[in-house]
PDB file as gemmi writes it, atoms N, CA and C in Angstrom:
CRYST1    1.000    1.000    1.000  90.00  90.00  90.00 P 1                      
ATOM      1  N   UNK A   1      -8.155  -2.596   0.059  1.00  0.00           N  
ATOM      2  CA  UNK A   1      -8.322  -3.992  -0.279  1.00  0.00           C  
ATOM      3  C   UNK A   1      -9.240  -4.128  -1.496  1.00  0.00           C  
ATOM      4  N   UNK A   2      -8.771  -5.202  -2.052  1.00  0.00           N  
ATOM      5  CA  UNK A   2      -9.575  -5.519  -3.610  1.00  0.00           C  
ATOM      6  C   UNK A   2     -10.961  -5.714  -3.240  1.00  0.00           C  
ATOM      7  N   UNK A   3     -11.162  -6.816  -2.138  1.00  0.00           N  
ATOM      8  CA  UNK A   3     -13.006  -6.848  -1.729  1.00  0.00           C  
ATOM      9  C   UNK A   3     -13.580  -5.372  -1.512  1.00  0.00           C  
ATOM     10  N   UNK A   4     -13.060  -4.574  -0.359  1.00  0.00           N  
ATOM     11  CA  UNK A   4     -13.370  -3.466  -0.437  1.00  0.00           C  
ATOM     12  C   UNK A   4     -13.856  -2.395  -1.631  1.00  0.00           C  
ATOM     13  N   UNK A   5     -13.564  -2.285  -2.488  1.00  0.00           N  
ATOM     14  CA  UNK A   5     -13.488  -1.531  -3.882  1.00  0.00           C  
ATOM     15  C   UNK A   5     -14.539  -2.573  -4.318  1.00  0.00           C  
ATOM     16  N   UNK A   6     -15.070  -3.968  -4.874  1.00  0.00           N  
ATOM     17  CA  UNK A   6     -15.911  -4.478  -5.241  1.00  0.00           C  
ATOM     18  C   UNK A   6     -17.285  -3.969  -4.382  1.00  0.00           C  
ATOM     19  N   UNK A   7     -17.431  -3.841  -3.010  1.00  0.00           N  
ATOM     20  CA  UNK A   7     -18.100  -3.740  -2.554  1.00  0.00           C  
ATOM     21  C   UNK A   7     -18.696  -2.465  -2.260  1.00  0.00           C  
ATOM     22  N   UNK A   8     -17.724  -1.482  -2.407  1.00  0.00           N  
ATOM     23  CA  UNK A   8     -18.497  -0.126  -2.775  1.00  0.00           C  
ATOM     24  C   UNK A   8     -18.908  -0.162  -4.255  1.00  0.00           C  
ATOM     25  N   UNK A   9     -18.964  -0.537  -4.937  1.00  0.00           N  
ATOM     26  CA  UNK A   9     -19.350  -0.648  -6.253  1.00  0.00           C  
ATOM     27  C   UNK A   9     -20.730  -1.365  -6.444  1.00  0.00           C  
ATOM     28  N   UNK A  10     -21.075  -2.282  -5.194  1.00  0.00           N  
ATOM     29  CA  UNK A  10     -22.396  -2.790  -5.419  1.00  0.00           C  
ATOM     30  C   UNK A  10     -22.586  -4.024  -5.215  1.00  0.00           C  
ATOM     31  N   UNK A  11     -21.121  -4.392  -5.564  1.00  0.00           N  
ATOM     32  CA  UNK A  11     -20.761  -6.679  -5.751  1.00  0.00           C  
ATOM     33  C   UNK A  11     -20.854  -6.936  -4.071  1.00  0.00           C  
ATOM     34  N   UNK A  12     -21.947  -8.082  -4.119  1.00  0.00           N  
ATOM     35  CA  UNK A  12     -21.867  -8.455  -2.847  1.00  0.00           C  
ATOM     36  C   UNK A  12     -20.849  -9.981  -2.890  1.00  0.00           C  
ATOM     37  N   UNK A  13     -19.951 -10.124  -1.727  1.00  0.00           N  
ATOM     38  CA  UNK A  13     -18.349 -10.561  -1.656  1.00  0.00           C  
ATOM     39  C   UNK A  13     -18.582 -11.642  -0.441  1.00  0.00           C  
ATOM     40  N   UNK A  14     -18.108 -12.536  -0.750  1.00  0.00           N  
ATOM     41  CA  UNK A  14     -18.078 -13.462   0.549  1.00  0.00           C  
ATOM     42  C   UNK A  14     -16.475 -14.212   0.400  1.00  0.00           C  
ATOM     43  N   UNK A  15     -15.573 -14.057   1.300  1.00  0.00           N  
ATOM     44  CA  UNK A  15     -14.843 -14.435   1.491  1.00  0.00           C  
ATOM     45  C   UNK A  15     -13.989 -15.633   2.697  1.00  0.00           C  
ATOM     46  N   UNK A  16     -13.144 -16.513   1.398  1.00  0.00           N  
ATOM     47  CA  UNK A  16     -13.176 -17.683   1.860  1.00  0.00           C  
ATOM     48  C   UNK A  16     -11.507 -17.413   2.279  1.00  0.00           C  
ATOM     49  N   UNK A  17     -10.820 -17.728   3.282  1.00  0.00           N  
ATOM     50  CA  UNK A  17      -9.417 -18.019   3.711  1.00  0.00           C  
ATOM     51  C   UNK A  17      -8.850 -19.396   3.012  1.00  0.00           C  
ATOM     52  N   UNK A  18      -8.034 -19.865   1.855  1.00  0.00           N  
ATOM     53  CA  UNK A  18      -7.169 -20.951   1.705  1.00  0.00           C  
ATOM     54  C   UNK A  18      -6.488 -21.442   1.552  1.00  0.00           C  
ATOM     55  N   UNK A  19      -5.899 -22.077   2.252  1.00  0.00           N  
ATOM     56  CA  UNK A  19      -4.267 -22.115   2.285  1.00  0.00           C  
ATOM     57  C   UNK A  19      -3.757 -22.851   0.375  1.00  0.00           C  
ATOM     58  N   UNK A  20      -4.560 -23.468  -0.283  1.00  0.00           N  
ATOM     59  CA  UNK A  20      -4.602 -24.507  -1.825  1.00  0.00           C  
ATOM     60  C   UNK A  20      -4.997 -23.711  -2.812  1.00  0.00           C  
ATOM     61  N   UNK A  21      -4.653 -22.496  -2.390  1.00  0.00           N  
ATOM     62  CA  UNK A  21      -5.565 -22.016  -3.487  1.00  0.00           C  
ATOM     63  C   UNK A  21      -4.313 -22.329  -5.057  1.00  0.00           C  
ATOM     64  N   UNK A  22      -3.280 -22.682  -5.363  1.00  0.00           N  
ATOM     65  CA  UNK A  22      -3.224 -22.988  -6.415  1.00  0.00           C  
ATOM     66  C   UNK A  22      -4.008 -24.732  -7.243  1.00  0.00           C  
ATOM     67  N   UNK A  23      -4.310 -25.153  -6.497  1.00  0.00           N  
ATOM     68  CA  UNK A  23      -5.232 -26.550  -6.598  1.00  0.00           C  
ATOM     69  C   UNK A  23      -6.367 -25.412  -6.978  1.00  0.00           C  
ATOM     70  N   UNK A  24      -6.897 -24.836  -6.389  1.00  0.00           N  
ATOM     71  CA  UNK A  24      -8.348 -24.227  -6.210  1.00  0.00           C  
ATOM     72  C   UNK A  24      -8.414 -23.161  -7.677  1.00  0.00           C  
ATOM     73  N   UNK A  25      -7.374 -22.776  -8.121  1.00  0.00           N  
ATOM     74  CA  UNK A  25      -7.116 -21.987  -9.307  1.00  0.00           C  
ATOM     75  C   UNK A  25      -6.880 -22.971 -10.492  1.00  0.00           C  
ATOM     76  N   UNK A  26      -5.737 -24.147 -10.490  1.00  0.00           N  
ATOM     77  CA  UNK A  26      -6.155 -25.270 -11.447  1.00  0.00           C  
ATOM     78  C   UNK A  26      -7.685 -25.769 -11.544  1.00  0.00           C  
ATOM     79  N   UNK A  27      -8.243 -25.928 -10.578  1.00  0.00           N  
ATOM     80  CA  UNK A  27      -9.334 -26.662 -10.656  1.00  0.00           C  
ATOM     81  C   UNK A  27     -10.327 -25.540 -11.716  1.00  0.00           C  
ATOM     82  N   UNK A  28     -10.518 -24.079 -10.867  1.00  0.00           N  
ATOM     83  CA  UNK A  28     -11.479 -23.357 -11.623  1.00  0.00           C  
ATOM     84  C   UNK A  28     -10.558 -23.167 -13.419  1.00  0.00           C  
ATOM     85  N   UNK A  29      -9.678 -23.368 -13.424  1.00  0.00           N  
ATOM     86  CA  UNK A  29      -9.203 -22.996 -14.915  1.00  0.00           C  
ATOM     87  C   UNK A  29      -8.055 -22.136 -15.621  1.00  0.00           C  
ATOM     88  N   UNK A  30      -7.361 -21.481 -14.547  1.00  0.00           N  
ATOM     89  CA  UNK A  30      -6.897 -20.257 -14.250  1.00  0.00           C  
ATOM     90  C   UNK A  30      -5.587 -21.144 -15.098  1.00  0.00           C  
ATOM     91  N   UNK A  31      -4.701 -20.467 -16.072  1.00  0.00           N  
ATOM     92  CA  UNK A  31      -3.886 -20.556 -16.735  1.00  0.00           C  
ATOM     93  C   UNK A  31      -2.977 -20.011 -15.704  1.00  0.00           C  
ATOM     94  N   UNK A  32      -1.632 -21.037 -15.444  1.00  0.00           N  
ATOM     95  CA  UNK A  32      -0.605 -20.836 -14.269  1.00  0.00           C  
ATOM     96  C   UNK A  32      -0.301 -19.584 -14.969  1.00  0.00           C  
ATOM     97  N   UNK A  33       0.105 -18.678 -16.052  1.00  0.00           N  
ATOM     98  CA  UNK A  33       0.850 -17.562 -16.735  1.00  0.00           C  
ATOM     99  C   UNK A  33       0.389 -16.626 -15.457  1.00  0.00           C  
ATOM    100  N   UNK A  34      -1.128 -16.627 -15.223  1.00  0.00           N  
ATOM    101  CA  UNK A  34      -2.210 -15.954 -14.521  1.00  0.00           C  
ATOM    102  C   UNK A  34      -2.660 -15.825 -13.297  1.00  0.00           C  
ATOM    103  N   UNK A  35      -1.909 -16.898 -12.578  1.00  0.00           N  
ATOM    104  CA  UNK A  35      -2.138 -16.895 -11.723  1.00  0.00           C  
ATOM    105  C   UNK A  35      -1.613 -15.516 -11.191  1.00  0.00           C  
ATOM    106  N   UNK A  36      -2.723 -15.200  -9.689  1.00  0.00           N  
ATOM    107  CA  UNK A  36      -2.236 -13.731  -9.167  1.00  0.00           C  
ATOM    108  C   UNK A  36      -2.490 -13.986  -7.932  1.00  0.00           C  
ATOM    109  N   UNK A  37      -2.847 -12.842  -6.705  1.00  0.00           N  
ATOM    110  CA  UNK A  37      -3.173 -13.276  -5.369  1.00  0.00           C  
ATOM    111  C   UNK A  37      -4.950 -13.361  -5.112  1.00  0.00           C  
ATOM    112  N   UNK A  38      -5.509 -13.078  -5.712  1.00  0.00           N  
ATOM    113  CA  UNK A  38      -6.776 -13.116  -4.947  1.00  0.00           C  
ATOM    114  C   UNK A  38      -7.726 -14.293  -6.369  1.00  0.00           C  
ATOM    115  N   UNK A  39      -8.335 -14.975  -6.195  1.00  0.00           N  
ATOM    116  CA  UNK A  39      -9.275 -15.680  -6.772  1.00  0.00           C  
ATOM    117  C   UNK A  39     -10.676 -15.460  -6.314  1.00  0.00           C  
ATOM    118  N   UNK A  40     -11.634 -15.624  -7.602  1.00  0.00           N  
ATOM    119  CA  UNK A  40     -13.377 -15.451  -7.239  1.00  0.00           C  
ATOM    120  C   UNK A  40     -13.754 -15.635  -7.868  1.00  0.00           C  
ATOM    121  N   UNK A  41     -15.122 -16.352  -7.614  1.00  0.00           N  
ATOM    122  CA  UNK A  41     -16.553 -16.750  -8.950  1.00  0.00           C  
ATOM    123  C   UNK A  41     -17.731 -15.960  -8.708  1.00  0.00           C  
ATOM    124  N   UNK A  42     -17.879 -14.936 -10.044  1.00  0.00           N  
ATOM    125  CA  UNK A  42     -18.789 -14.632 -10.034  1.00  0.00           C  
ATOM    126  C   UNK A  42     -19.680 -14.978 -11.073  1.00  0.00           C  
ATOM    127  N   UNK A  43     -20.640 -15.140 -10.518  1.00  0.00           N  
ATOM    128  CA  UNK A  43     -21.754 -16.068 -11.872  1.00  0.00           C  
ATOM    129  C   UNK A  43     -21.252 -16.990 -12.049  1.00  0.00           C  
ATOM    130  N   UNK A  44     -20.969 -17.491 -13.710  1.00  0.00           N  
ATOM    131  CA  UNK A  44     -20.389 -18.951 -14.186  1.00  0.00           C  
ATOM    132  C   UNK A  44     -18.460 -18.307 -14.324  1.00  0.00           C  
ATOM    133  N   UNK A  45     -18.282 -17.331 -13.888  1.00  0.00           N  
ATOM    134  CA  UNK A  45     -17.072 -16.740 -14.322  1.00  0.00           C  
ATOM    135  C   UNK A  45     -15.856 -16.806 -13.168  1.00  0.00           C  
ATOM    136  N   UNK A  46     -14.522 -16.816 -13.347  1.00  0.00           N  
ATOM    137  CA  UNK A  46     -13.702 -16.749 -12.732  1.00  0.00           C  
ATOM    138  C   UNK A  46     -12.555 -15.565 -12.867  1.00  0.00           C  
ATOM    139  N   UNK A  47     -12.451 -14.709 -11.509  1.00  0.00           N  
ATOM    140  CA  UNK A  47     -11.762 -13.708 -11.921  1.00  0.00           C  
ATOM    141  C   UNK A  47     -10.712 -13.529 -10.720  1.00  0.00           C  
ATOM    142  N   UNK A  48      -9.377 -13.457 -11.550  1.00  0.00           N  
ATOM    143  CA  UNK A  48      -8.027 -13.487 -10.690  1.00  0.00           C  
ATOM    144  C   UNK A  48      -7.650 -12.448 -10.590  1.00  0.00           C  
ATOM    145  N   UNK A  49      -6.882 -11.956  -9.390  1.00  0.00           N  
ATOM    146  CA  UNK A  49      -6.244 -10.733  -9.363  1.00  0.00           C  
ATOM    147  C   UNK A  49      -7.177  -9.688  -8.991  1.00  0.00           C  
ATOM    148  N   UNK A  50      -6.652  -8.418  -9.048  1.00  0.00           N  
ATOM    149  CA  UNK A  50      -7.548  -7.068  -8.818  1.00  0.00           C  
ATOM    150  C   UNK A  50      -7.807  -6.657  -9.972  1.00  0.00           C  
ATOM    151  N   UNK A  51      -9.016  -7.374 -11.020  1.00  0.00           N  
ATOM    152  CA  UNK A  51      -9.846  -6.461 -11.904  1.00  0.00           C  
ATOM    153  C   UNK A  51     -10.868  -5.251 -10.984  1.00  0.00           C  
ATOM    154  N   UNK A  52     -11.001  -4.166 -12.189  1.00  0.00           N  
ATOM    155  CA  UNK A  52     -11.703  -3.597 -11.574  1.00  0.00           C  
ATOM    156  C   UNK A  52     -13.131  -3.928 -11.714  1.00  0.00           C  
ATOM    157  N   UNK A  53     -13.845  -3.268 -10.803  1.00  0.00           N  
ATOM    158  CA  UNK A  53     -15.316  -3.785 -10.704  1.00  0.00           C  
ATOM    159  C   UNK A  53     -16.066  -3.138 -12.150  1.00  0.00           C  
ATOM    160  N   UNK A  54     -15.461  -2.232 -12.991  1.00  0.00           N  
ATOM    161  CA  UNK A  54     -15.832  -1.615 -14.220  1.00  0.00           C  
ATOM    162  C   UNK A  54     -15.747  -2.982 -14.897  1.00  0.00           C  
ATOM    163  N   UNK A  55     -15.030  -3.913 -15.331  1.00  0.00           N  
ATOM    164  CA  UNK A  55     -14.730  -4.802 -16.056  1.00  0.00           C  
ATOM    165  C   UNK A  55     -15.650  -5.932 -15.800  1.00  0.00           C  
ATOM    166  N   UNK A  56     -15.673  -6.183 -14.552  1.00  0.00           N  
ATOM    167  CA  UNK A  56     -16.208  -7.140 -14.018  1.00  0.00           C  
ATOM    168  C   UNK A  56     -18.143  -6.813 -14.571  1.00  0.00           C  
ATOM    169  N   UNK A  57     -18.717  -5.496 -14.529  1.00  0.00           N  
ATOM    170  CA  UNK A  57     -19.784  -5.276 -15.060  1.00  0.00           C  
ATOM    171  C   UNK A  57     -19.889  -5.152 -16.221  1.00  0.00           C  
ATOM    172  N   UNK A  58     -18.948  -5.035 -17.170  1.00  0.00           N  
ATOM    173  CA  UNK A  58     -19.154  -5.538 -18.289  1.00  0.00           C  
ATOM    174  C   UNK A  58     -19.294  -6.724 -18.779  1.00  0.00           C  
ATOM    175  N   UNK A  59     -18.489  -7.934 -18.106  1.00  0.00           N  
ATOM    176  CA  UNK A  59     -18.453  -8.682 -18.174  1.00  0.00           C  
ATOM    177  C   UNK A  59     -20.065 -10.044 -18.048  1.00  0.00           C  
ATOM    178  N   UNK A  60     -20.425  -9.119 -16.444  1.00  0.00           N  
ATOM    179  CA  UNK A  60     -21.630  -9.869 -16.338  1.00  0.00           C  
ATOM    180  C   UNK A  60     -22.570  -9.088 -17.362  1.00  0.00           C  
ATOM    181  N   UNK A  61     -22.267  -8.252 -18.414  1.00  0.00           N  
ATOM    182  CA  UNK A  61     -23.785  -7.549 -19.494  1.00  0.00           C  
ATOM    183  C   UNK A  61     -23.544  -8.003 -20.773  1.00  0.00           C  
ATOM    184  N   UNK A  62     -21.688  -8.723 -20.948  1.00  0.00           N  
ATOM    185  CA  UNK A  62     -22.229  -8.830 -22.106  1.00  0.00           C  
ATOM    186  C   UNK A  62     -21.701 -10.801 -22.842  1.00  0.00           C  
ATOM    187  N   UNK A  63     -21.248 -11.060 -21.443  1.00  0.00           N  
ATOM    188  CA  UNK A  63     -21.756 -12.396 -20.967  1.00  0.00           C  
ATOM    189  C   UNK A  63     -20.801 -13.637 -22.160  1.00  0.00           C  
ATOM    190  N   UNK A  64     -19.104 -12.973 -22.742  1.00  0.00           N  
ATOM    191  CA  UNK A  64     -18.294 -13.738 -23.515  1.00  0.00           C  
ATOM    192  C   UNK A  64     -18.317 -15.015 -23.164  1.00  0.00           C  
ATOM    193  N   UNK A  65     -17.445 -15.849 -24.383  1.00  0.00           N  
ATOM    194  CA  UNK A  65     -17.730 -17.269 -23.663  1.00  0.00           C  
ATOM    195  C   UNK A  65     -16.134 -16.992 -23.836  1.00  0.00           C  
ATOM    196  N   UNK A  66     -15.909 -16.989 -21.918  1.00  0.00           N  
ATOM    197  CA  UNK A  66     -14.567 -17.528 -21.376  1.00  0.00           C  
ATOM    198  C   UNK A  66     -14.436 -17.681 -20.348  1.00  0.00           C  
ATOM    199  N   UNK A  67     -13.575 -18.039 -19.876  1.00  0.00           N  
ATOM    200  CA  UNK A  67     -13.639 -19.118 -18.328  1.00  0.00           C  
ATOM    201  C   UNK A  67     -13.427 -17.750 -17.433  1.00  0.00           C  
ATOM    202  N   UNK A  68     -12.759 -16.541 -18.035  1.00  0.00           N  
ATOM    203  CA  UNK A  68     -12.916 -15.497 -16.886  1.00  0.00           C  
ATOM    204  C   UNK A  68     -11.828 -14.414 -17.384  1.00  0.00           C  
ATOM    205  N   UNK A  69     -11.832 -13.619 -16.137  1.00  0.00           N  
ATOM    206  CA  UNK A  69     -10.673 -12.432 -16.784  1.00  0.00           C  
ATOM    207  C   UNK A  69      -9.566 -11.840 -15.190  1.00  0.00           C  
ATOM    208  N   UNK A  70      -8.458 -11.858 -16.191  1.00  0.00           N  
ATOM    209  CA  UNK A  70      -7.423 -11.865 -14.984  1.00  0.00           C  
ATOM    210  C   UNK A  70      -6.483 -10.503 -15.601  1.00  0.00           C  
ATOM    211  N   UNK A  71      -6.200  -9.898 -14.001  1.00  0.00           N  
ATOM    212  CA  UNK A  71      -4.942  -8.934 -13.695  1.00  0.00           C  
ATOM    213  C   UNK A  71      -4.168  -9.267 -13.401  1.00  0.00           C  
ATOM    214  N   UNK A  72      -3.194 -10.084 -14.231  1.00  0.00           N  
ATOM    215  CA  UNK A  72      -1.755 -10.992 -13.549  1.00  0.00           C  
ATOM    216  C   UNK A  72      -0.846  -9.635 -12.728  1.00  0.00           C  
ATOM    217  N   UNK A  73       0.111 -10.498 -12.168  1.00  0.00           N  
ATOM    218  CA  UNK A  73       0.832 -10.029 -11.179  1.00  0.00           C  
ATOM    219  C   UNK A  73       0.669  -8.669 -10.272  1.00  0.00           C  
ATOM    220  N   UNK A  74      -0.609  -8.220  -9.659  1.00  0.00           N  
ATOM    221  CA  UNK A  74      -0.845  -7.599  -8.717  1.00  0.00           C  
ATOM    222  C   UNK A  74      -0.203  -5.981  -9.172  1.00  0.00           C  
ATOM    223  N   UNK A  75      -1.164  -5.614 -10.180  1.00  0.00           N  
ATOM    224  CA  UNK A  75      -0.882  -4.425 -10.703  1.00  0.00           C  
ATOM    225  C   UNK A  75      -0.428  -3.322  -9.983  1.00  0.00           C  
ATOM    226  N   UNK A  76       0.742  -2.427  -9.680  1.00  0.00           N  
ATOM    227  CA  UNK A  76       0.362  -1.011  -8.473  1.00  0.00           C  
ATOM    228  C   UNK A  76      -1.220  -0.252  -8.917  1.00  0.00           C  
ATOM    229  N   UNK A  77      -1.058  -0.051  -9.678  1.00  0.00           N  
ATOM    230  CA  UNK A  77      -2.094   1.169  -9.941  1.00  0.00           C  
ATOM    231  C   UNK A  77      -3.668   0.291 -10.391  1.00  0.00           C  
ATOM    232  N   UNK A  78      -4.117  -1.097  -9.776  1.00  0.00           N  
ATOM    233  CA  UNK A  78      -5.210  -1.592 -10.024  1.00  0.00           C  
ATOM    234  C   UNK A  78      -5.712  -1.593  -8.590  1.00  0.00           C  
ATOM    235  N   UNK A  79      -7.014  -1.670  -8.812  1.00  0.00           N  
ATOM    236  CA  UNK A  79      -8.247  -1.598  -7.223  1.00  0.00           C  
ATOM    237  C   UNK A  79      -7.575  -1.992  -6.200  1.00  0.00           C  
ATOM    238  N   UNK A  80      -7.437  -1.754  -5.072  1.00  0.00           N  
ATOM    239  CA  UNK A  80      -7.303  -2.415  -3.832  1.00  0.00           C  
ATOM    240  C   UNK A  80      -5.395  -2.272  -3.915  1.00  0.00           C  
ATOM    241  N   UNK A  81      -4.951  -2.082  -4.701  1.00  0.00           N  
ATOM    242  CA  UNK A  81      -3.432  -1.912  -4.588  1.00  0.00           C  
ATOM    243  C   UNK A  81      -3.139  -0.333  -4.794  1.00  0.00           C  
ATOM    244  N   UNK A  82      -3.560   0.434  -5.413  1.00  0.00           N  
ATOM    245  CA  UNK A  82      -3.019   2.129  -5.611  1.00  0.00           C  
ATOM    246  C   UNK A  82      -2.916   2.764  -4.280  1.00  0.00           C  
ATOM    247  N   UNK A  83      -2.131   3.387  -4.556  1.00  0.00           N  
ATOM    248  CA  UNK A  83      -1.686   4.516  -3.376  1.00  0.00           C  
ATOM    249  C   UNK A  83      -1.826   5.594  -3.683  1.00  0.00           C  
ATOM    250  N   UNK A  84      -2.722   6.156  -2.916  1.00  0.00           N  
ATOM    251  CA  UNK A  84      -3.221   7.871  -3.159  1.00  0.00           C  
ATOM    252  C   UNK A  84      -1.607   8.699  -3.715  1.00  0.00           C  
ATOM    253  N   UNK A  85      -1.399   9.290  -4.793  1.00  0.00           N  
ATOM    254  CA  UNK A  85      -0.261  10.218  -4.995  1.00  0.00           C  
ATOM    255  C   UNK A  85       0.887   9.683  -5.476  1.00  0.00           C  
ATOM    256  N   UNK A  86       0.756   8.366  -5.299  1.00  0.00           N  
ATOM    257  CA  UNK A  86       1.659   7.348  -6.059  1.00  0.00           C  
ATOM    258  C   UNK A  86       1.559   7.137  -7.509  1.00  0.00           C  
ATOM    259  N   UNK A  87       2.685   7.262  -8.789  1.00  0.00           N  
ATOM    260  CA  UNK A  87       2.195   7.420  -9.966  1.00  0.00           C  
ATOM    261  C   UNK A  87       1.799   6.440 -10.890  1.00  0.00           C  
ATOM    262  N   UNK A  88       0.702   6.865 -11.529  1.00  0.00           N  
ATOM    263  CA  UNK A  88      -0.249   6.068 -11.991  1.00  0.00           C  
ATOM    264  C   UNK A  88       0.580   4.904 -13.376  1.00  0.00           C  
ATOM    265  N   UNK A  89       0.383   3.233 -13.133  1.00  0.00           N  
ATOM    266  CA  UNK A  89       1.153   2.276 -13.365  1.00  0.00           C  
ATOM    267  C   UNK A  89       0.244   1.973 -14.594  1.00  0.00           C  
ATOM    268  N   UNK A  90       0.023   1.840 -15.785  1.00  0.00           N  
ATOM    269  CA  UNK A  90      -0.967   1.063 -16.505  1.00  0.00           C  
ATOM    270  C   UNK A  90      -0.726  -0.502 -16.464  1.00  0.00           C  
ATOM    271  N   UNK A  91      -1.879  -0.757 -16.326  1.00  0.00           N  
ATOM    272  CA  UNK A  91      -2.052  -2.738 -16.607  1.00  0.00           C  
ATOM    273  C   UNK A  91      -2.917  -2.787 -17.347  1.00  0.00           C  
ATOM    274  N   UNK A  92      -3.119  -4.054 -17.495  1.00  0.00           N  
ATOM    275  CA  UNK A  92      -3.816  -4.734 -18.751  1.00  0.00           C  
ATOM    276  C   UNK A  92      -4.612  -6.135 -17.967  1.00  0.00           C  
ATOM    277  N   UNK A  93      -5.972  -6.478 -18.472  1.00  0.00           N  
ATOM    278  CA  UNK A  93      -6.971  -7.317 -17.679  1.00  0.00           C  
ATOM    279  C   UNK A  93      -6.552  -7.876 -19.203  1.00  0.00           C  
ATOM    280  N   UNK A  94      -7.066  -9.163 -18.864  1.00  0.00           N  
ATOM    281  CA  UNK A  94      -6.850 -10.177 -20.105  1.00  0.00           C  
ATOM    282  C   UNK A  94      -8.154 -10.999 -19.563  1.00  0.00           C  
ATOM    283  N   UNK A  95      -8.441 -11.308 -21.161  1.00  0.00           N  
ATOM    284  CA  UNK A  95      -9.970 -12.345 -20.656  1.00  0.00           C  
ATOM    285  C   UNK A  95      -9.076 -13.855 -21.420  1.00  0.00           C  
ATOM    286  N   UNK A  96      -9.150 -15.201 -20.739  1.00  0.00           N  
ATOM    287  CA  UNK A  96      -8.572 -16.598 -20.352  1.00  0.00           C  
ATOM    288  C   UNK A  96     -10.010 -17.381 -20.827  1.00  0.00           C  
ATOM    289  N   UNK A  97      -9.393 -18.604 -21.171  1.00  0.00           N  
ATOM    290  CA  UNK A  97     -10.272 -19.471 -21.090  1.00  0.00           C  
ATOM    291  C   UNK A  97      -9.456 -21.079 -20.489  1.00  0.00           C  
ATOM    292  N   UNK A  98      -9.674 -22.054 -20.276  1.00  0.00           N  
ATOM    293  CA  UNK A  98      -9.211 -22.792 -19.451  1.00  0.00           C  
ATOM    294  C   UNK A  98      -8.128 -23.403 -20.520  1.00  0.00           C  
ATOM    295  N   UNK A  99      -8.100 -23.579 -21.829  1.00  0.00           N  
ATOM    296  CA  UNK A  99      -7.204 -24.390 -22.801  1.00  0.00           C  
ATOM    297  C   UNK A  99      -5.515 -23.409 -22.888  1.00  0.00           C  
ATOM    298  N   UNK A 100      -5.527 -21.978 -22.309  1.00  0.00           N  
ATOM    299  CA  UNK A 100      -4.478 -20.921 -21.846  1.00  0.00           C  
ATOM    300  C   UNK A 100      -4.991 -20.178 -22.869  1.00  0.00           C  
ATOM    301  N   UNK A 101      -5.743 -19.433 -23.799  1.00  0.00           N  
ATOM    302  CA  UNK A 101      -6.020 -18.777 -24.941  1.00  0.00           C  
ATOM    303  C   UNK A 101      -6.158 -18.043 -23.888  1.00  0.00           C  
ATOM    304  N   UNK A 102      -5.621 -16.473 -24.184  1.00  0.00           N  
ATOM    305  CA  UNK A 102      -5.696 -15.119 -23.773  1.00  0.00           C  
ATOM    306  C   UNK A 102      -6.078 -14.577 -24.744  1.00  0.00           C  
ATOM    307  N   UNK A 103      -6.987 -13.068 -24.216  1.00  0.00           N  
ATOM    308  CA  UNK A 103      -6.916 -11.940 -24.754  1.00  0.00           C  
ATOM    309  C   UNK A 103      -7.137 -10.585 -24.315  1.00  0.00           C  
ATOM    310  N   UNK A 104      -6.401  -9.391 -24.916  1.00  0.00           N  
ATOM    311  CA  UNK A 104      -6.283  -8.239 -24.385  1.00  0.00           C  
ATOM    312  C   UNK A 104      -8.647  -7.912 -24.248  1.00  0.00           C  
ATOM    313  N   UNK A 105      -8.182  -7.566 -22.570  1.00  0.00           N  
ATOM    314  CA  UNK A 105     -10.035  -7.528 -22.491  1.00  0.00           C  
ATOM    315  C   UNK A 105     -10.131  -5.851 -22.298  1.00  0.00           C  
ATOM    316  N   UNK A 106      -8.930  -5.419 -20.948  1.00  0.00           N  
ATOM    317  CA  UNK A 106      -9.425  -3.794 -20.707  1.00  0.00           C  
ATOM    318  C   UNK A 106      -7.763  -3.250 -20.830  1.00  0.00           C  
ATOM    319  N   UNK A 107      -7.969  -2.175 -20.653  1.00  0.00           N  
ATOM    320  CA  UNK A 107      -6.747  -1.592 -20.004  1.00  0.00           C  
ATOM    321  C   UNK A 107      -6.784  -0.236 -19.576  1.00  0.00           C  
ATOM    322  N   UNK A 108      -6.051  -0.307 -18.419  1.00  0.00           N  
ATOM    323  CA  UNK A 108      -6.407   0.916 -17.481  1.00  0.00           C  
ATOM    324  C   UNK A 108      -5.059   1.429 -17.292  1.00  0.00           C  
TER     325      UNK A 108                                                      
END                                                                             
């Protein structure tokens, strides 16, 4: 699981069950292109999908101005989705801001 992998990494995780979460993803900013399955705020930031927690600490050090950074469509080979021996899928994290402006942020 994606919390799982944040949380060996150090991120402390509190998780909410909701049935709205596309209301709850308009509201925080999340460009529909982007939308994915899991939503979260960390700090002033919003991050969709299974980024990895590598990204996510860059993110809180070097503190861009954008509404957040997303792993659209539920990468195989990103945190909380890989399968031990299963072959390795590259994706791409994109950093969003709420007006839909993307940009290439990591890639793994």
């Amino acid at each position: 699981m994606w919390i799982d992998t944040l949380r060996a990494q150090g991120f402390r995780t509190v998780v909410h069950d909701d049935e709205a979460m596309d209301v709850i993803k308009d509201r925080l900013g999340v460009p529909r292109a982007l939308h994915s399955c899991h939503t979260a705020e960390i700090e002033n930031y919003v991050v969709e999908g299974h980024v990895p927690a590598e990204d996510l600490s860059r993110l809180l050090s070097e503190r861009p101005e954008v509404t957040g950074l997303a792993a659209p469509g539920m990468p195989r080979s990103s945190p909380g989705m890989a399968v031990p021996g299963a072959p390795v899928e590259p994706y791409e994290v994109v950093a969003f801001r709420r007006d839909g402006w993307t940009q290439l942020y990591a890639r793994h």
